[in-house]
C-alpha positions in Angstrom: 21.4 -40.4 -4.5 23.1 -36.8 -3.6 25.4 -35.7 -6.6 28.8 -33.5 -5.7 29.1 -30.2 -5.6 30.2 -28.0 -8.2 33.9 -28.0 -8.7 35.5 -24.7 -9.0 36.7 -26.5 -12.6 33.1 -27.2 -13.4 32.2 -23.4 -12.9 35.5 -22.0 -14.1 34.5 -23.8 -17.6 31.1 -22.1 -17.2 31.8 -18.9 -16.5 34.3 -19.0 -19.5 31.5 -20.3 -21.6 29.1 -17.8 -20.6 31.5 -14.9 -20.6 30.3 -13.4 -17.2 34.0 -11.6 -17.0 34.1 -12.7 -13.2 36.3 -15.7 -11.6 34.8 -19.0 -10.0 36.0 -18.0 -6.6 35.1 -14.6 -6.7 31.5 -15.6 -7.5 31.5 -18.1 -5.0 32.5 -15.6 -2.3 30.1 -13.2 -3.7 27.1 -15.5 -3.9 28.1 -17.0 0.2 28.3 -13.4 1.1 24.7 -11.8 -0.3 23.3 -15.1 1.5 25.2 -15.3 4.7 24.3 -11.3 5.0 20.2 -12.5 4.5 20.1 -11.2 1.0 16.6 -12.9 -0.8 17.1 -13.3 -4.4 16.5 -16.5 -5.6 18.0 -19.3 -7.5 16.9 -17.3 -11.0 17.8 -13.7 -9.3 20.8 -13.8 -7.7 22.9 -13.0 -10.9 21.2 -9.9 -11.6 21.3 -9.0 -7.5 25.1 -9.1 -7.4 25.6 -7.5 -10.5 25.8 -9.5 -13.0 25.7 -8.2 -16.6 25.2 -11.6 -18.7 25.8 -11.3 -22.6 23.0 -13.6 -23.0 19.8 -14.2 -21.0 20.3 -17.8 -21.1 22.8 -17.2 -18.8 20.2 -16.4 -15.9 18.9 -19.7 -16.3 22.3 -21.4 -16.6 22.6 -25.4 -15.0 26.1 -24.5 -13.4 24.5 -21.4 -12.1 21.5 -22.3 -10.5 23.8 -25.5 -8.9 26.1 -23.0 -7.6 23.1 -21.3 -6.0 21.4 -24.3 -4.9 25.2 -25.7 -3.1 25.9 -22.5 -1.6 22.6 -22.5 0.1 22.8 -26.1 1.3 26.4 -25.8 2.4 25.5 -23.2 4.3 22.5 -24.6 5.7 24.4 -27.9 6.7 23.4 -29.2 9.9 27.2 -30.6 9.9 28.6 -28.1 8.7 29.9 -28.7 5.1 30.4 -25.6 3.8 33.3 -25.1 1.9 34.6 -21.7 0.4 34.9 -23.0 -3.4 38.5 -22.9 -4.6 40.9 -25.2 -6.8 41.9 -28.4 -6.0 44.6 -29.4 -4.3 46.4 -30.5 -7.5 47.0 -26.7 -8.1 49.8 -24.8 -6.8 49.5 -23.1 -3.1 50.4 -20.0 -4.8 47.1 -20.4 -7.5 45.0 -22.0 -4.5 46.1 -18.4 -1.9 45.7 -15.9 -4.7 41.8 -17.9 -5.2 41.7 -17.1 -1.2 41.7 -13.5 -1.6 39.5 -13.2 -4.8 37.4 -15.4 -2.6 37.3 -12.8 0.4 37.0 -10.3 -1.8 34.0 -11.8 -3.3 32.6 -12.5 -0.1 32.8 -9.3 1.4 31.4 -6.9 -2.5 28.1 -10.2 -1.4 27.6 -9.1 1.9 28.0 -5.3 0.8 25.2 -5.8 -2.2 22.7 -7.6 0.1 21.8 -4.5 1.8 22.6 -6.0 5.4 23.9 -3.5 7.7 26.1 -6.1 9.9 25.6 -3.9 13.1 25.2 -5.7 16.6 27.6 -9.0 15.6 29.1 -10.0 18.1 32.9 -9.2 19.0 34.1 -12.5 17.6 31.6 -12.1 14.3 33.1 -8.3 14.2 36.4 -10.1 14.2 36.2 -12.4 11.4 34.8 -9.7 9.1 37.8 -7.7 9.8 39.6 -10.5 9.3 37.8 -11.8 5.7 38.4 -8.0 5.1 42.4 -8.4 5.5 42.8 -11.3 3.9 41.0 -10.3 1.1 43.6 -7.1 0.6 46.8 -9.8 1.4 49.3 -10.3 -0.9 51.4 -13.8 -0.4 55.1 -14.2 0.2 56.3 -17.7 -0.9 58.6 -19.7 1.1 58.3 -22.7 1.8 56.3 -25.3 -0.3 55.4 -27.4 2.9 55.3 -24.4 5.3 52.7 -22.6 2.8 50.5 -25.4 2.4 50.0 -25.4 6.1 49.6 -21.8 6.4 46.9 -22.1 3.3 45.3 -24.9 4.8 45.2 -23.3 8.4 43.9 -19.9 6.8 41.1 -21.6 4.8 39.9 -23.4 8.0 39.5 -19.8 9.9 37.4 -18.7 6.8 35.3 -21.5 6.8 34.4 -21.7 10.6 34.1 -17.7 10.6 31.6 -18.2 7.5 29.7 -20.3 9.7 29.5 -18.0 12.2 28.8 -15.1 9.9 25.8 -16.9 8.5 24.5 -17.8 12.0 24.5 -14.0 13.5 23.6 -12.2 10.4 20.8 -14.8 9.7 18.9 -14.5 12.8 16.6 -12.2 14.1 16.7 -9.3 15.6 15.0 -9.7 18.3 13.8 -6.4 20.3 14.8 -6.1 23.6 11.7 -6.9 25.7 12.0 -7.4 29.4 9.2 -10.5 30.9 7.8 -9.4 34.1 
């Protein structure tokens, strides 16, 4: 039997339980970044290697915590390609659900600075969609048009998804040297 993933809900309630003073979407964005980048803390370390203060040391050792770890990872690692940037459900508002966009990309992009990576020698289209992340993540939203936005939202959070994936794929493999066979 697989369970669900987290809900942003479900980590929202946490975070405001363990008083970590950082958003579910933010840490979500944070925690895919440091492990699309390559960053290697794990399930117990990551807190601590994204800068995490907890009040409590329980808070290391948290349930939603290590599930959010333990998702992330496996979203990302998805042979189907599951992942999911981890913002609130469609019953909240397109303006909540946008403004949860950028704290995401913002997130993302503090992850991928704390993991150390140096994303040189992406290629043009992974270049690209870190730019992109990086815009996003400094957007403010003008609201229209309550249909109109929802595709927009919807349209924006499928280019972040599919440019995660790609992220993960180039910043996760090798270097390899540049050998010629003779």
């Amino acid at each position: 039997m697989t369970r669900s993933p987290l809900t942003h809900a479900e980590l929202a309630t946490a975070l405001k339980t363990l008083r970590l003073g950082v958003g579910a979407s933010d840490l979500h964005g944070s925690l895919t970044g440091y492990l699309c980048a390559g960053g290697i803390a794990g399930v117990e370390e990551w807190p601590r290697a994204l800068e995490i203060e907890p009040e409590a040391a329980t808070a290391l050792n948290d349930a939603a915590l290590r599930r959010l770890y333990k998702d992330c990872r496996a979203q990302l690692e998805d042979p189907d390609l599951g992942f999911e940037p981890l913002l609130p459900g469609d019953e909240a508002s397109v303006e909540h659900r946008a403004e949860a966009l950028v704290e995401w990309c913002r997130g993302f992009l503090g992850g991928v600075g704390l993991s150390g990576a140096q994303p040189r020698g992406l290629s043009p289209d992974a270049t690209e969609v870190l730019s992109d992340i990086g815009r996003i993540a400094g957007s403010q939203f003008a609201y229209e048009d309550a249909e109109e936005d929802e595709t927009a939202l919807n349209e924006v959070l499928e280019f972040v998804r599919v440019g995660v994936l790609l992220l993960h794929a180039e910043m996760r493999k090798p270097r390899s040297s540049r050998h010629t066979v003779h």
